[in-house]
mmCIF file as Biopython writes it, N, C-alpha, C and O atoms, coordinates in Angstrom:
data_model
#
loop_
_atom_site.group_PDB
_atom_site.id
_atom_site.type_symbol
_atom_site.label_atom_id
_atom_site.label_alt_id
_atom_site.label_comp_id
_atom_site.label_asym_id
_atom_site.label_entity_id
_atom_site.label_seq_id
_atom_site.pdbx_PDB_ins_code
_atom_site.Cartn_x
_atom_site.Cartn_y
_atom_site.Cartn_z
_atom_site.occupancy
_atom_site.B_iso_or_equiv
_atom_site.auth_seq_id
_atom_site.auth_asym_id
_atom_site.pdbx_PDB_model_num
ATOM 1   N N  . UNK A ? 1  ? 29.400 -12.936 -229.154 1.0 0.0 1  A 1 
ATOM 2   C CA . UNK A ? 1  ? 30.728 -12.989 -229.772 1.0 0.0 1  A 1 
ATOM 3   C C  . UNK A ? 1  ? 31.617 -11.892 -229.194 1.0 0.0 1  A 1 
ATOM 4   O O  . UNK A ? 1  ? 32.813 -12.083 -228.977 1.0 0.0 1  A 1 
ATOM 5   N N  . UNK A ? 2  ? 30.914 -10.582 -228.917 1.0 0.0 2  A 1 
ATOM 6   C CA . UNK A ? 2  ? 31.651 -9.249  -228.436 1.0 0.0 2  A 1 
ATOM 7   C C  . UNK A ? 2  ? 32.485 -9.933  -226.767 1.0 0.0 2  A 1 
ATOM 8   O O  . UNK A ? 2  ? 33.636 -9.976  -226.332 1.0 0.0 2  A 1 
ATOM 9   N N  . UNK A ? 3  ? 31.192 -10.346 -226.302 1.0 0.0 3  A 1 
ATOM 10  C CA . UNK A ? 3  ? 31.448 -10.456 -225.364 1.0 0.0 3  A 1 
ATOM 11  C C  . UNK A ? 3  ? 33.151 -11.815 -224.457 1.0 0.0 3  A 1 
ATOM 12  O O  . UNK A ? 3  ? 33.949 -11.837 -223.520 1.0 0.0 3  A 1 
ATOM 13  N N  . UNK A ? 4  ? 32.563 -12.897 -226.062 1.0 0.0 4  A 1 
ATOM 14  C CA . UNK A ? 4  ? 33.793 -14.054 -225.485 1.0 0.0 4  A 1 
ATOM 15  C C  . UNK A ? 4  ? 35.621 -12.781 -226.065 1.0 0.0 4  A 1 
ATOM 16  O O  . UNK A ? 4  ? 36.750 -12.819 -225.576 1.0 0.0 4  A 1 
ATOM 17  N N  . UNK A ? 5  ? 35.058 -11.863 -227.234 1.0 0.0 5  A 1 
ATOM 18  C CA . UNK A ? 5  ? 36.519 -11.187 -227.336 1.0 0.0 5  A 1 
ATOM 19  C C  . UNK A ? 5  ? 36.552 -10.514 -226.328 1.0 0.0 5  A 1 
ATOM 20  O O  . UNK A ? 5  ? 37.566 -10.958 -225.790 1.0 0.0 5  A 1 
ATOM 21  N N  . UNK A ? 6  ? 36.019 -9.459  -225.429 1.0 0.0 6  A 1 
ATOM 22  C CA . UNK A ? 6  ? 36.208 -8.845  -224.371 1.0 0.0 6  A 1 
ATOM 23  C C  . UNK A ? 6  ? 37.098 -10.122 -223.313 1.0 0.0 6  A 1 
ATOM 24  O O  . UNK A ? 6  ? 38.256 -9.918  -222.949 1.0 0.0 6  A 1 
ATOM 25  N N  . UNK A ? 7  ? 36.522 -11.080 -223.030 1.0 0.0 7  A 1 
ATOM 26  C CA . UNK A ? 7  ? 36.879 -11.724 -222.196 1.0 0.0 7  A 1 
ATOM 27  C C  . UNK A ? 7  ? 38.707 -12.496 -222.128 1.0 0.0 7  A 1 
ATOM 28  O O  . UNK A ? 7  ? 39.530 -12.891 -221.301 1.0 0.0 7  A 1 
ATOM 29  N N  . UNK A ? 8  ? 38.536 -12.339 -223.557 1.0 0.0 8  A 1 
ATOM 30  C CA . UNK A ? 8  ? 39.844 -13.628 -224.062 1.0 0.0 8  A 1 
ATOM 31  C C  . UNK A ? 8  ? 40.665 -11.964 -223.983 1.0 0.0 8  A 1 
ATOM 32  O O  . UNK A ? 8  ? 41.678 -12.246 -223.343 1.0 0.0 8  A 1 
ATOM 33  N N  . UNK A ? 9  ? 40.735 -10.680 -224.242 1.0 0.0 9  A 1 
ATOM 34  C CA . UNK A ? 9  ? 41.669 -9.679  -223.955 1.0 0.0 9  A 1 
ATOM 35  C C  . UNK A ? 9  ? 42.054 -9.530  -222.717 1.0 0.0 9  A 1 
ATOM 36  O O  . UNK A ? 9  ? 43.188 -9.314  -222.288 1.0 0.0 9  A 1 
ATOM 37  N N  . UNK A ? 10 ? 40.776 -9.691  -221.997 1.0 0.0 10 A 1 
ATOM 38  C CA . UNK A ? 10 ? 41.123 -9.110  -220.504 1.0 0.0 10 A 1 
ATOM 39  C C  . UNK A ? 10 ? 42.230 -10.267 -219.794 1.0 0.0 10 A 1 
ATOM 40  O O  . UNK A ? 10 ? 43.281 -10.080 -219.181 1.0 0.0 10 A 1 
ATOM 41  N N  . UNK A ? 11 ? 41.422 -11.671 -220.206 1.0 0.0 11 A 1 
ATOM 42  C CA . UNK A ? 11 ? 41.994 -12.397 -220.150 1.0 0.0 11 A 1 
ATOM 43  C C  . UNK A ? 11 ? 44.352 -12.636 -220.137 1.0 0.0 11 A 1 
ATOM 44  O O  . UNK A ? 11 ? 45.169 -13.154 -219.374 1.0 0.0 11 A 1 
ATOM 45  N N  . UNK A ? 12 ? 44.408 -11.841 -221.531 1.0 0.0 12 A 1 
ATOM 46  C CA . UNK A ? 12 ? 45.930 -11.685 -222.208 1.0 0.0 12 A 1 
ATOM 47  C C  . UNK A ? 12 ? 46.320 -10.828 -221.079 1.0 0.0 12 A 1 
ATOM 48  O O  . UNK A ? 12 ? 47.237 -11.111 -220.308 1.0 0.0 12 A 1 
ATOM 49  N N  . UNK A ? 13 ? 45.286 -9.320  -220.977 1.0 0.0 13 A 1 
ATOM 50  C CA . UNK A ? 13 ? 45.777 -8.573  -220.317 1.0 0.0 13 A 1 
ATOM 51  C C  . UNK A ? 13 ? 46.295 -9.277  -218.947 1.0 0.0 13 A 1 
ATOM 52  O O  . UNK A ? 13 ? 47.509 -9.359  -218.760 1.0 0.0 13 A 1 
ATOM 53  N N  . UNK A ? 14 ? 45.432 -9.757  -218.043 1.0 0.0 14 A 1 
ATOM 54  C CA . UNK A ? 14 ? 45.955 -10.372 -216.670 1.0 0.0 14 A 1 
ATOM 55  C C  . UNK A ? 14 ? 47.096 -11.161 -216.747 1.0 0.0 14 A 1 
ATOM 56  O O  . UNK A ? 14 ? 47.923 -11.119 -215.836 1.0 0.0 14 A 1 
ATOM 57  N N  . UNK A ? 15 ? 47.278 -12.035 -217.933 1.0 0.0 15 A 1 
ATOM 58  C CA . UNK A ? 15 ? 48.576 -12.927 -217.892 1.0 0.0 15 A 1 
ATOM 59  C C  . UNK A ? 15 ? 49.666 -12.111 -218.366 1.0 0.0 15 A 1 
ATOM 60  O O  . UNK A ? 15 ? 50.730 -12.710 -218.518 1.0 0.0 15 A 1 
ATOM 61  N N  . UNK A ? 16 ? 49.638 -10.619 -218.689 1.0 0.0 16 A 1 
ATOM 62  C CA . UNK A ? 16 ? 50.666 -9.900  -218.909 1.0 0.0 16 A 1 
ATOM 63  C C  . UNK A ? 16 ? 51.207 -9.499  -218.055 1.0 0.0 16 A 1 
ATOM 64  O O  . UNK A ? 16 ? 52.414 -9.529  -217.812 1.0 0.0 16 A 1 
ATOM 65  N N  . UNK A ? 17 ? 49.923 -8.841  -217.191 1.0 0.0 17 A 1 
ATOM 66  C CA . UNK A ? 17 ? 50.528 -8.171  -216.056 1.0 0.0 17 A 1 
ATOM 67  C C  . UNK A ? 17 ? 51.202 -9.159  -215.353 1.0 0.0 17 A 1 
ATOM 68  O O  . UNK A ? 17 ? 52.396 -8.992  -215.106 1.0 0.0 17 A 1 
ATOM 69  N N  . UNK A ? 18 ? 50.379 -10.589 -214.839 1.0 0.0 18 A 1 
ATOM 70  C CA . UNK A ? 18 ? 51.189 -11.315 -213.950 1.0 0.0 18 A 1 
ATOM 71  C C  . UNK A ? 18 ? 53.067 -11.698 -214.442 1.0 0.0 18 A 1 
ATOM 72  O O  . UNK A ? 18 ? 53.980 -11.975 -213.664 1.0 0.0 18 A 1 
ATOM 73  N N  . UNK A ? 19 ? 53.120 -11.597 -215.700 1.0 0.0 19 A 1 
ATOM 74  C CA . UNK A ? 19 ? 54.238 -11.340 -216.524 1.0 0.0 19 A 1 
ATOM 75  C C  . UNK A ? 19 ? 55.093 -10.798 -215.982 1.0 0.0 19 A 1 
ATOM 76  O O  . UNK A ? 19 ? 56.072 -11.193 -215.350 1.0 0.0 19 A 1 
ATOM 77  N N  . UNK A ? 20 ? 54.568 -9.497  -216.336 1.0 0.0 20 A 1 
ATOM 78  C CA . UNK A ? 20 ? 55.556 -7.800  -215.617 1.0 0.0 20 A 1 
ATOM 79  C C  . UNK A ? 20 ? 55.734 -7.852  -214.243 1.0 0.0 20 A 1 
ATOM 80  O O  . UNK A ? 20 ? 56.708 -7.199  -213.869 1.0 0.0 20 A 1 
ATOM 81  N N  . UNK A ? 21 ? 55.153 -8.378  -213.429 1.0 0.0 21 A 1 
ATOM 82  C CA . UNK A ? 21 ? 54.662 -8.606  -211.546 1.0 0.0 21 A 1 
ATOM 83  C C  . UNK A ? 21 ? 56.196 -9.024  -211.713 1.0 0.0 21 A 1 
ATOM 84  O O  . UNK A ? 21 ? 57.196 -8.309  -211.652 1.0 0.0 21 A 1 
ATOM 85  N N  . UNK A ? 22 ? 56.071 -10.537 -211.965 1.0 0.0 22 A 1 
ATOM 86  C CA . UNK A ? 22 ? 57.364 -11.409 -212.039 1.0 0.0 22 A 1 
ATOM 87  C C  . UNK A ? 22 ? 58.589 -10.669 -212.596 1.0 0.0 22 A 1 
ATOM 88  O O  . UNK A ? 22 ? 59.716 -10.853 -212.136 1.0 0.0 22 A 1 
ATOM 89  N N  . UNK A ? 23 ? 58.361 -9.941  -213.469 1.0 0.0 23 A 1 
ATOM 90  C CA . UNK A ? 23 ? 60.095 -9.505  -213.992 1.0 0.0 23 A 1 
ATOM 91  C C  . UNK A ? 23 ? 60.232 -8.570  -212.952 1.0 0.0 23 A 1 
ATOM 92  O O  . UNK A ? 23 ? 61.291 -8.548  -212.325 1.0 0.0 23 A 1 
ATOM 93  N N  . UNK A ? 24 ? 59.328 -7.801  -212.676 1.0 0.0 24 A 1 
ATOM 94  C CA . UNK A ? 24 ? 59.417 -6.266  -211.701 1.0 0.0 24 A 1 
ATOM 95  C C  . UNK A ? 24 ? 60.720 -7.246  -210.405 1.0 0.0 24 A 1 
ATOM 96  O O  . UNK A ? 24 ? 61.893 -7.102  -210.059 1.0 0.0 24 A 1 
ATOM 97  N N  . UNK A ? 25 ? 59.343 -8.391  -210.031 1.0 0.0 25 A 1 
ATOM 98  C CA . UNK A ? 25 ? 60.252 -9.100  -208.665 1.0 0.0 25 A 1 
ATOM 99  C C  . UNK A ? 25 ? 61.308 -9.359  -208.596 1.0 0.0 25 A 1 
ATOM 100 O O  . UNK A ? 25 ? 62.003 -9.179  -207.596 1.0 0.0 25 A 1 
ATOM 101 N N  . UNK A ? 26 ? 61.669 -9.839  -209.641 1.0 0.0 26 A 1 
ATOM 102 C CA . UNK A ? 26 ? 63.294 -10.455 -210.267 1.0 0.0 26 A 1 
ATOM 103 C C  . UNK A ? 26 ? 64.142 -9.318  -210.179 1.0 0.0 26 A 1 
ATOM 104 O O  . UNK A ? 26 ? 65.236 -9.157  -209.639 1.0 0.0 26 A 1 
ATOM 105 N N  . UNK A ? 27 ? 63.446 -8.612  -210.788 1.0 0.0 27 A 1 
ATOM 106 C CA . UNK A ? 27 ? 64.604 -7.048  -211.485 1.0 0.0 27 A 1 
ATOM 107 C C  . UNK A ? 27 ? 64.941 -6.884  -209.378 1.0 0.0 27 A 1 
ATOM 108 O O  . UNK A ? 27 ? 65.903 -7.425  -208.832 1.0 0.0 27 A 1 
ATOM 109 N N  . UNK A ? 28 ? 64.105 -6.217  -208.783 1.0 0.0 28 A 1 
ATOM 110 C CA . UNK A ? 28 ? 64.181 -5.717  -207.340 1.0 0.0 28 A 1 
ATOM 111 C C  . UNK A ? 28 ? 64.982 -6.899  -206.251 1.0 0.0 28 A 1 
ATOM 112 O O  . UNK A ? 28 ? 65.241 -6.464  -205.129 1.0 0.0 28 A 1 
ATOM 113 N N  . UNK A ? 29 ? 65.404 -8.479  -206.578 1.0 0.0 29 A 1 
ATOM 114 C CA . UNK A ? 29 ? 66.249 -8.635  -205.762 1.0 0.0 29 A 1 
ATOM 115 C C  . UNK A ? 29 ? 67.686 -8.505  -206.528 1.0 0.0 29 A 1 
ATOM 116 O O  . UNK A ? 29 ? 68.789 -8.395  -205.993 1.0 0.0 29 A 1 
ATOM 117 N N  . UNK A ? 30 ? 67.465 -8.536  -207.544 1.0 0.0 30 A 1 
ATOM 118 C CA . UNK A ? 30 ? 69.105 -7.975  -208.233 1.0 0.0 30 A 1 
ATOM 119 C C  . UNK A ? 30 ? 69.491 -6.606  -208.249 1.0 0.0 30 A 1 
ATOM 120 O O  . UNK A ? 30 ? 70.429 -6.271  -208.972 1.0 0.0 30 A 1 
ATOM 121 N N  . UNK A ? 31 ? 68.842 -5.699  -207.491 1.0 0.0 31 A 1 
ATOM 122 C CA . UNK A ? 31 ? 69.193 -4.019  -207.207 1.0 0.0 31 A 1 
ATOM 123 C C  . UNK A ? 31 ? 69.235 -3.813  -206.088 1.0 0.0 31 A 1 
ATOM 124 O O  . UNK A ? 31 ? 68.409 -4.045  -205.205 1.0 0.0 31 A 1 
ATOM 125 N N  . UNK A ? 32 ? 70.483 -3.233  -206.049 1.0 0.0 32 A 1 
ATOM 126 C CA . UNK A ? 32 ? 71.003 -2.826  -204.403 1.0 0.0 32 A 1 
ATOM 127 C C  . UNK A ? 32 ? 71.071 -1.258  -204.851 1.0 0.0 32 A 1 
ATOM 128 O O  . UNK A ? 32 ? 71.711 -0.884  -205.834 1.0 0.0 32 A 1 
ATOM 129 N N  . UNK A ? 33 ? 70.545 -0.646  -204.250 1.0 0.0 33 A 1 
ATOM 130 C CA . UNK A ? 33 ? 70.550 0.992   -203.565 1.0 0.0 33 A 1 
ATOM 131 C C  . UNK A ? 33 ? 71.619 1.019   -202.660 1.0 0.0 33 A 1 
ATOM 132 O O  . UNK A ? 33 ? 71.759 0.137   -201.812 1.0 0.0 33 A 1 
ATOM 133 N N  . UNK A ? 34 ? 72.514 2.131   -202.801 1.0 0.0 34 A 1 
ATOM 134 C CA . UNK A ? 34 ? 73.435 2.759   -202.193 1.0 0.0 34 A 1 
ATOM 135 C C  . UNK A ? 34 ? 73.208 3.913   -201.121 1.0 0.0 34 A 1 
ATOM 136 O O  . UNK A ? 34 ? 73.190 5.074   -201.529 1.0 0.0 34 A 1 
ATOM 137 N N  . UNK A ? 35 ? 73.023 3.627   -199.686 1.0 0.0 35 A 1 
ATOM 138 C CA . UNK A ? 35 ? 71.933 4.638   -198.776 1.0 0.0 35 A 1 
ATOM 139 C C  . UNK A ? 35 ? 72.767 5.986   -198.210 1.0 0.0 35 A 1 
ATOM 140 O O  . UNK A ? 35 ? 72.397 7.106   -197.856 1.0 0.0 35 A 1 
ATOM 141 N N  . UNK A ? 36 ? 74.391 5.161   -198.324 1.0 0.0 36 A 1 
ATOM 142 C CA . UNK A ? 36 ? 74.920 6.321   -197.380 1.0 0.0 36 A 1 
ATOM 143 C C  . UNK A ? 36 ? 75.359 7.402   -197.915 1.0 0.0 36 A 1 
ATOM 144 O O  . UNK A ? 36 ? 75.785 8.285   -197.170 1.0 0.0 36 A 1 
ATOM 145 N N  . UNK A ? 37 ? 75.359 7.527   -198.891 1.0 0.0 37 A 1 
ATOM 146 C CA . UNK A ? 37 ? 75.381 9.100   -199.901 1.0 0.0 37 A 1 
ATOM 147 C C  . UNK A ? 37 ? 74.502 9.924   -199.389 1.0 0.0 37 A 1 
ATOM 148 O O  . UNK A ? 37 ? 74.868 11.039  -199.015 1.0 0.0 37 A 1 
ATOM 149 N N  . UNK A ? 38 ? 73.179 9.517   -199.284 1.0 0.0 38 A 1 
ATOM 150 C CA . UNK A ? 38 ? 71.850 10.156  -199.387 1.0 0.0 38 A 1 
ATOM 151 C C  . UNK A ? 38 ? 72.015 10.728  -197.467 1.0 0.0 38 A 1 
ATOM 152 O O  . UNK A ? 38 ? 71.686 11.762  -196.884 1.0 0.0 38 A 1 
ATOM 153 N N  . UNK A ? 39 ? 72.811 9.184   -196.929 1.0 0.0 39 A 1 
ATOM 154 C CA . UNK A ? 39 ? 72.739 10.205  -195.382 1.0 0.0 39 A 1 
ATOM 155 C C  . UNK A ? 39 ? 73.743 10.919  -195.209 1.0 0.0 39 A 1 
ATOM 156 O O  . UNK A ? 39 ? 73.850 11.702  -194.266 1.0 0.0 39 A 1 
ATOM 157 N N  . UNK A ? 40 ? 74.426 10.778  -195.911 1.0 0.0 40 A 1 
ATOM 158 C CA . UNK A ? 40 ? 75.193 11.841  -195.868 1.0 0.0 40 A 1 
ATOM 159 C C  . UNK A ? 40 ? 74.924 13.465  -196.090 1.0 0.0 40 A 1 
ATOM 160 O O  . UNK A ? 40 ? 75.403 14.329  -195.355 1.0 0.0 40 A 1 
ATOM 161 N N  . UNK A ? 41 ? 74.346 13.641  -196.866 1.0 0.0 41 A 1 
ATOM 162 C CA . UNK A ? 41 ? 73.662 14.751  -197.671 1.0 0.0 41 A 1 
ATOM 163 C C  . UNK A ? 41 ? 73.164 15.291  -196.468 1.0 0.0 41 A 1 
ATOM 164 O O  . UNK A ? 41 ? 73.614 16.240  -195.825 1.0 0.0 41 A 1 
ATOM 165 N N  . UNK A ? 42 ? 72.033 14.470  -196.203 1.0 0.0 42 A 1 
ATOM 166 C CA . UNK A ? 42 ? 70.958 15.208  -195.170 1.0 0.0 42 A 1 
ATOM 167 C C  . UNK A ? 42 ? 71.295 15.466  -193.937 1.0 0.0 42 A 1 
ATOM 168 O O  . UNK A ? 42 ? 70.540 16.183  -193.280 1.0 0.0 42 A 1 
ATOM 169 N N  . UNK A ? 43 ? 73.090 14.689  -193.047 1.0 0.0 43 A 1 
ATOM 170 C CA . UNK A ? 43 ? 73.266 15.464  -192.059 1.0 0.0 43 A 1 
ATOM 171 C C  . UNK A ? 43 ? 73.916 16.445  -192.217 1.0 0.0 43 A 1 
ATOM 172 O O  . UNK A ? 43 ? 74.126 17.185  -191.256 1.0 0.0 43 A 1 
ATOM 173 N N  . UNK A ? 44 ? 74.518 16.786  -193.719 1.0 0.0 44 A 1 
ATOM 174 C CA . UNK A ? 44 ? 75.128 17.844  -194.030 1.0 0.0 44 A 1 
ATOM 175 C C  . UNK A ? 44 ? 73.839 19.079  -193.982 1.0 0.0 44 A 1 
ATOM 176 O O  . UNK A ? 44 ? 73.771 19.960  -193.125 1.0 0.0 44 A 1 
ATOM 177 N N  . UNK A ? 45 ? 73.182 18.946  -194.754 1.0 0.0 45 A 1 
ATOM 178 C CA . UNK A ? 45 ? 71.972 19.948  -195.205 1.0 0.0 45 A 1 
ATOM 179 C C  . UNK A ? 45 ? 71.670 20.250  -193.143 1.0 0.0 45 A 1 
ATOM 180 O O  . UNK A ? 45 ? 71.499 21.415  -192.785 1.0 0.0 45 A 1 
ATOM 181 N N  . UNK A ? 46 ? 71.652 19.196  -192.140 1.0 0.0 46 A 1 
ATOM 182 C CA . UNK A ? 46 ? 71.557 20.368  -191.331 1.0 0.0 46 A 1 
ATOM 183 C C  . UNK A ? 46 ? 72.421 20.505  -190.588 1.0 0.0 46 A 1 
ATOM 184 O O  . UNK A ? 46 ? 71.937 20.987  -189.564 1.0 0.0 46 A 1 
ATOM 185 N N  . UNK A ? 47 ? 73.578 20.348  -190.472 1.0 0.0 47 A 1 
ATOM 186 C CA . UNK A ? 47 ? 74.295 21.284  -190.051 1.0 0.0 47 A 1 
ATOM 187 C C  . UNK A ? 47 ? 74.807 22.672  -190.572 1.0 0.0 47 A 1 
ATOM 188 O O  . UNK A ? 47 ? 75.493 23.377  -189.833 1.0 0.0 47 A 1 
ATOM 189 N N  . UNK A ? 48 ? 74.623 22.890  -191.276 1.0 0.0 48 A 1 
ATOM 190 C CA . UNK A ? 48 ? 74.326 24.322  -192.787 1.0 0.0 48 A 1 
ATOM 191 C C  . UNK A ? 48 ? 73.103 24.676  -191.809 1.0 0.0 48 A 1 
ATOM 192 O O  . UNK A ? 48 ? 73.364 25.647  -191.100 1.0 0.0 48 A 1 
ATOM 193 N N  . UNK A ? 49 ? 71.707 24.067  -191.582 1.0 0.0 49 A 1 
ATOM 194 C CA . UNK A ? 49 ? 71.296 25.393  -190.864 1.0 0.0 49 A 1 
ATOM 195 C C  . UNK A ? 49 ? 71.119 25.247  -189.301 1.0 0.0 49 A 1 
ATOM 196 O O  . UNK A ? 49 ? 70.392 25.894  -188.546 1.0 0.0 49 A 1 
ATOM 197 N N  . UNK A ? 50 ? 71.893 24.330  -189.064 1.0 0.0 50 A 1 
ATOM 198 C CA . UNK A ? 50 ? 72.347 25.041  -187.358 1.0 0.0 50 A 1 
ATOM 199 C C  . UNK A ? 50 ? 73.319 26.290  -187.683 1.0 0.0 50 A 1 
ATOM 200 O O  . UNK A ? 50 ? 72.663 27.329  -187.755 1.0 0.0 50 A 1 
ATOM 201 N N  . UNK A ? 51 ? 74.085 26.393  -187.803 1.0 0.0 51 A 1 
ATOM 202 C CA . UNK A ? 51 ? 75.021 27.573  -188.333 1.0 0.0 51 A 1 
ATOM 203 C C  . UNK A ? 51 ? 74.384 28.734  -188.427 1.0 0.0 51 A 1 
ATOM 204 O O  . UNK A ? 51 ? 74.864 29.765  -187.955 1.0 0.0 51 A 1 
ATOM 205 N N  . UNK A ? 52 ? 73.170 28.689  -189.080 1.0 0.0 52 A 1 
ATOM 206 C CA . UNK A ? 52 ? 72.315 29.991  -189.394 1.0 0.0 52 A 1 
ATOM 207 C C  . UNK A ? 52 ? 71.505 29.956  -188.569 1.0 0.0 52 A 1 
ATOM 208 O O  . UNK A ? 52 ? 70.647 30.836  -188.508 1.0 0.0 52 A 1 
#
């Protein structure tokens, strides 16, 4: 009996995760990251230490 409840959880558990897999996927083609801030930054940060 322990054993068919172990099974039927693990069971929920896997169809959850495959759940979350799917929203994660969904969520990541509807998010766009904004890159050129970030390069911006970092050719700033070295030209600050060419200078020095």
């Amino acid at each position: 009996a322990e054993n068919k409840e172990l099974r039927r959880q693990v069971a929920s558990l896997s169809q959850q995760l495959q759940n979350i897999a799917a929203a994660v996927a969904a969520l990541g083609d509807n998010i766009v990251i904004p890159s050129p801030p970030a390069g911006a930054e970092s050719s700033e940060s070295n030209q600050d230490e060419d200078d020095h």
